[in-house]
C-alpha positions in Angstrom: 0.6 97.1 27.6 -3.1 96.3 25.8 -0.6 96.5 22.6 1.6 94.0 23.6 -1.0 91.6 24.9 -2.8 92.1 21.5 0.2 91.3 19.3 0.8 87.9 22.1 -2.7 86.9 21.7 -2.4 87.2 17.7 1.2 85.0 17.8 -0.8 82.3 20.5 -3.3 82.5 17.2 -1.6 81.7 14.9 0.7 78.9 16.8 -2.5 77.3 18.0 -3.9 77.3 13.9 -0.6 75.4 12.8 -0.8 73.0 16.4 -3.8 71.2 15.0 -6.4 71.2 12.5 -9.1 74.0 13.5 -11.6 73.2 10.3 -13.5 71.3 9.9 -12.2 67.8 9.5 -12.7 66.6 5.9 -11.9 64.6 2.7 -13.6 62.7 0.1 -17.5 62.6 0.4 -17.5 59.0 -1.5 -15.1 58.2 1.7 -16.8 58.2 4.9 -14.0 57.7 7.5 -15.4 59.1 10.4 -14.8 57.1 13.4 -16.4 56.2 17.0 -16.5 58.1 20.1 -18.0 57.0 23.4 -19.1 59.8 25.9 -18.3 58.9 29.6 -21.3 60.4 30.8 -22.9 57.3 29.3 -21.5 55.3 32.9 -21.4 58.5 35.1 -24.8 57.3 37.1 -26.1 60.4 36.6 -29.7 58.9 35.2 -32.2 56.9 37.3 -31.0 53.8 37.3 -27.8 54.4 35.2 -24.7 52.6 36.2 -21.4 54.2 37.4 -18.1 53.2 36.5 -14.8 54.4 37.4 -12.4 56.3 34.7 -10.6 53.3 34.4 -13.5 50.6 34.2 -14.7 53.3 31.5 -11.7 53.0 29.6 -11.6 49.1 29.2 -15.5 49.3 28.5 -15.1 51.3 25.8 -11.9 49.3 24.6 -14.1 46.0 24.7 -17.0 47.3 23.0 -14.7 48.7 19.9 -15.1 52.3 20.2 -12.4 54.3 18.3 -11.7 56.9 20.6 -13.2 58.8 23.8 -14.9 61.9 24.9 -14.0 62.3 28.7 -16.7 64.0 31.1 -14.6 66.6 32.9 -16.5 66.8 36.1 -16.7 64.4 39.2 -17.4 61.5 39.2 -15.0 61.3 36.2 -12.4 63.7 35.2 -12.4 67.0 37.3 -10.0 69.1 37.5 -9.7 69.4 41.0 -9.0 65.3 41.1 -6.4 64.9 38.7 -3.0 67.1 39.3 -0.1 66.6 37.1 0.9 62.9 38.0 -2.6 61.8 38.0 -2.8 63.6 34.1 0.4 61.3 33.0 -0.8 58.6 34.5 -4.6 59.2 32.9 -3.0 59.6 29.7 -0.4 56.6 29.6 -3.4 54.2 30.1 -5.1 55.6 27.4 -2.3 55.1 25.1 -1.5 51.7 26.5 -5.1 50.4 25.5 -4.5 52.5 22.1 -7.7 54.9 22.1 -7.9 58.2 21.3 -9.1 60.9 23.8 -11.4 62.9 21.1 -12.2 65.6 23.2 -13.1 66.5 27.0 -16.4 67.6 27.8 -16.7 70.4 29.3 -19.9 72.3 31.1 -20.0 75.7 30.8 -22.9 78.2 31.4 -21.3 82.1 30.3 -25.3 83.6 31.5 -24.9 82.0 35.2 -25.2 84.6 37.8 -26.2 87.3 35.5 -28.9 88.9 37.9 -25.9 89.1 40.3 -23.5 92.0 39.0 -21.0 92.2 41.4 -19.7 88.7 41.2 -17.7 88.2 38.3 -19.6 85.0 37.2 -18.3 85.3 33.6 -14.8 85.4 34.0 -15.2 82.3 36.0 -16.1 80.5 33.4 -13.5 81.7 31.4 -11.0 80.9 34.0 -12.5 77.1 34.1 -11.8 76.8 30.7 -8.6 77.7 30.8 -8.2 75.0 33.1 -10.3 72.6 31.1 -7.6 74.0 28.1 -4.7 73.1 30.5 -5.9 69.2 31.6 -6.6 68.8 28.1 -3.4 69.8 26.7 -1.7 67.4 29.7 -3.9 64.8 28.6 -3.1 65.1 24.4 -6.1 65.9 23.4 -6.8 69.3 20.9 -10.6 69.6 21.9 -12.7 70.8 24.7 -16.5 70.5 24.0 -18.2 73.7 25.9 -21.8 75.2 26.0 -23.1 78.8 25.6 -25.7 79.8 28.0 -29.1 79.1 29.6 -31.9 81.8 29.2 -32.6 83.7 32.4 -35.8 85.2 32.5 -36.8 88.6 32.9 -33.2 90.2 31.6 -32.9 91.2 28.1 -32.0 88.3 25.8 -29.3 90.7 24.0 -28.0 91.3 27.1 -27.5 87.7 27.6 -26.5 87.0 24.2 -23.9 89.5 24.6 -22.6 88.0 27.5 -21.9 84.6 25.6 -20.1 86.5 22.8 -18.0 87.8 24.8 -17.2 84.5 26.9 -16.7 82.4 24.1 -14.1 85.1 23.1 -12.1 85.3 26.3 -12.7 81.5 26.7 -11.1 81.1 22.8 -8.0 83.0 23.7 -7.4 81.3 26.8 -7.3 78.3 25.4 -5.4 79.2 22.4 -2.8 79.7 24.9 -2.7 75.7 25.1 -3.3 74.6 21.3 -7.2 73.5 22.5 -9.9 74.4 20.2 -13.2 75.1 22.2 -16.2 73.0 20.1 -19.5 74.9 21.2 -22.2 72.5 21.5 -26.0 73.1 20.3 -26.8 72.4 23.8 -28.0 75.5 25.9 -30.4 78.1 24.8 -28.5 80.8 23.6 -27.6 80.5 20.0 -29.3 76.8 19.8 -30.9 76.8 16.6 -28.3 77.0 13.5 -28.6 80.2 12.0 -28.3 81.9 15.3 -25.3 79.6 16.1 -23.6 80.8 12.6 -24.2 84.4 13.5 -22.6 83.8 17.0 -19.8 81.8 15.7 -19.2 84.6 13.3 -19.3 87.1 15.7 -16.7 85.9 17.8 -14.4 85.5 14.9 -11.8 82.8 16.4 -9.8 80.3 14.4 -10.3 78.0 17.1 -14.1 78.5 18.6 -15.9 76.1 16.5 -19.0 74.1 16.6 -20.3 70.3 18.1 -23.1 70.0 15.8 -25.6 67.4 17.1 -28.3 66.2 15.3 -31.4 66.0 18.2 -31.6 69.8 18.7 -32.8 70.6 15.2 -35.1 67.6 15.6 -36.7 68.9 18.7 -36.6 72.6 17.3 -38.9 71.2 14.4 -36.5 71.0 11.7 -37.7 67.9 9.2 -34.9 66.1 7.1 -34.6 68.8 4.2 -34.0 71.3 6.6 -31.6 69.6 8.7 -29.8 68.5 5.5 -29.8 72.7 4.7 -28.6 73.5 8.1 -25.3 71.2 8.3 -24.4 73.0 4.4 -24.7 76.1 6.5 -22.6 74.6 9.3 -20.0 73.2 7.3 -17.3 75.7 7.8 -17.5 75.3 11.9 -18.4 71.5 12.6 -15.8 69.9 14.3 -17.5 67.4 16.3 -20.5 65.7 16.9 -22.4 63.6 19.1 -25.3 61.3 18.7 -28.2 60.0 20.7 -31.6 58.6 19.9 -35.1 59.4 21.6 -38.5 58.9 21.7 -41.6 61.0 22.8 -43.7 59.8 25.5 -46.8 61.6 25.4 -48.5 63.5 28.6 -51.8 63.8 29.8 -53.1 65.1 32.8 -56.9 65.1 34.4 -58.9 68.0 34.6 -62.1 66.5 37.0 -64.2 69.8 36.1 -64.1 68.7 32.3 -63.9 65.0 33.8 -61.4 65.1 30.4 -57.7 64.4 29.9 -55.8 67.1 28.8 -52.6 66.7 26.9 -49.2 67.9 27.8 -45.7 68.6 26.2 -44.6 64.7 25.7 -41.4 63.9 27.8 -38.4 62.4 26.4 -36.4 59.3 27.1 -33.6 57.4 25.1 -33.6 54.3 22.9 -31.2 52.6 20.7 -30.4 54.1 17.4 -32.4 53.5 14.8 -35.4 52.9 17.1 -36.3 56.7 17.6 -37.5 59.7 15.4 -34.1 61.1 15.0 -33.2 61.2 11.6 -29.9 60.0 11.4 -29.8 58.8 8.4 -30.2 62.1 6.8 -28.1 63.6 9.2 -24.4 61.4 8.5 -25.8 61.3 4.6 -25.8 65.2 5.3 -22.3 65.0 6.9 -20.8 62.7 4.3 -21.8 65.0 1.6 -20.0 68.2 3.1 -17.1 65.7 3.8 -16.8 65.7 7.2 -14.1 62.9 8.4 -14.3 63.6 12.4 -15.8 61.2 14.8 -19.2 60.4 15.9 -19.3 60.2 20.1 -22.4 58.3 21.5 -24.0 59.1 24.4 -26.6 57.6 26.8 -28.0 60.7 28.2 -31.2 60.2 29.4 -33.3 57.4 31.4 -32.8 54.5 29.1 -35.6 52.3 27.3 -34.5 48.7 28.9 -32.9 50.2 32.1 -29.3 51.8 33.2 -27.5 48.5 33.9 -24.5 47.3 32.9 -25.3 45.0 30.3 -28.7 47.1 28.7 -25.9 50.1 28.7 -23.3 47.8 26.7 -26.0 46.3 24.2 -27.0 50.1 23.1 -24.0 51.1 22.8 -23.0 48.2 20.6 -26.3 48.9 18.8 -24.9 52.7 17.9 -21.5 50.9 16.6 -23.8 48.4 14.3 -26.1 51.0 12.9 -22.7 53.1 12.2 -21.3 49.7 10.2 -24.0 49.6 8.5 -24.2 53.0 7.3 -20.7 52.9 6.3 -21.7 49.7 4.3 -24.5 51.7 2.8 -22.3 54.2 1.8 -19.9 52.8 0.2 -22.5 51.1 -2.6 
């Protein structure tokens, strides 16, 4: 039986390879044609003061603005699996096509170290089992990409141990979704495996032609990589980077009062977004650095944070049509 599940798994391999492209997406370096991406999550409401719109108002913002394509949120208030059954999935997909975008990926939000203090409840192969679903909508909505996470630290249980966990999610999670023709795009989101080197090693260590990587720029950044380093770090991505999504931040510093020193004493600063090219995210480096290992996916945007100028409608739409300028421009750039 574990034989011919094996020898399944390796054909559902092998059909998923040939389905799609599972490399990284490249071409001529003196070519940039990478397009745009908007994440939903940008009109979810989620941030104080953030505007919500529905799928739909989503899709015709994103239209009206020029974006390319879109990355779907697949969670409530957008598009969660247990909303959208099979009509509701043709339907989704048909308006997408009518207004002639491309559904780059859905987003998906996995955590493979949840419940890991909790051994009798199988927490892991829940996660796998989302995927698979999050594999499923996305094959019924024609996209080849779900963008998942690793896993959040837990404290006080062996970081191996949690480590271990993830590899061994992210390799259930893989087949599963081979099973559809998805490739799973890990983001450098959650703790585990966040830095780059450690993110190689994982992806190496899982070993699947269709677990790759959704290499953003802002976690090197806040991990204290400068431009040389991030420049080094996408070289040694190149192989796994499938996707990527941009935002821009600044640092706020934090003080707090001590009335025994009568003194302020600083904190960690706190983050909150601004437009691109207005923050200390080098992203100039970072699509030069892209460009030059010829990467020819999109670049999503997202407003992910409290936003410098507020979260309504129209401070939303002018950022967002401030990340399509700054792309132009690059592209200009580029091309001299």
């Amino acid at each position: 039986m574990n034989r011919h599940f094996s020898i399944s798994m390796i054909v559902l391999l092998m059909a998923g390879s040939t389905a799609f492209s599972q490399k990284t997406p490249t071409g001529n370096p003196s070519d940039f044609r990478v397009k745009t991406c908007l994440h939903s999550v940008s009109y979810a409401g989620f941030w104080r003061g953030q505007a919500r719109l529905s799928v739909d108002a989503f899709l015709l913002k994103a239209k009206q603005l020029g974006f390319d394509g879109i990355m779907l949120m697949a969670k409530r208030p957008h598009v969660s699996i247990l909303d959208y059954d099979a009509d509701a999935r043709k339907a989704l997909k048909q308006r997408i096509q009518s207004l002639d975008l491309a559904l780059v990926c859905l987003a998906g939000y996995t955590d493979f170290t949840a419940g890991i203090d909790k051994a009798g409840i199988p927490n892991m192969e829940i996660q796998v089992a989302y995927v698979g679903e999050l594999a499923k909508l996305a094959k019924d909505l024609g996209t080849p990409m779900v963008r998942i996470f690793t896993g959040y630290e837990r404290p006080d249980v062996p970081f191996d141990k949690q480590y271990a966990l993830v590899v061994e999610g992210l390799k259930l999670a893989g087949k599963k979704a081979a099973e559809y023709g998805i490739t799973l795009a890990v983001q450098n989101h959650h703790d585990i495996a966040s830095h780059h080197e450690t993110m190689l090693w994982l992806l190496n260590e899982v070993n699947l032609p269709n677990v790759k990587a959704a290499f953003d720029a802002w976690t090197p950044t806040l991990e204290g990589l400068d431009s040389v380093q991030m420049k080094a770090a996408i070289e040694r991505m190149k192989p796994y980077i499938v996707h990527t999504t941009a935002a821009q931040y600044v640092r706020l510093p934090r003080y707090h009062y001590d009335h025994t020193l009568t003194n302020f004493m600083q904190d960690e600063t706190v983050i909150r977004a601004v437009p691109m090219g207005e923050g200390f995210i080098d992203y100039d480096t970072f699509l030069r650095s892209l460009q030059a290992i010829g990467y020819q996916g999109y670049i999503a945007y997202e407003m992910c944070e409290v936003l410098d100028g507020g979260g309504d409608i129209d401070n939303l739409d002018r950022t967002a049509r401030a990340f399509l300028e700054y792309v132009a421009r690059f592209r200009k750039n580029s091309e001299r």
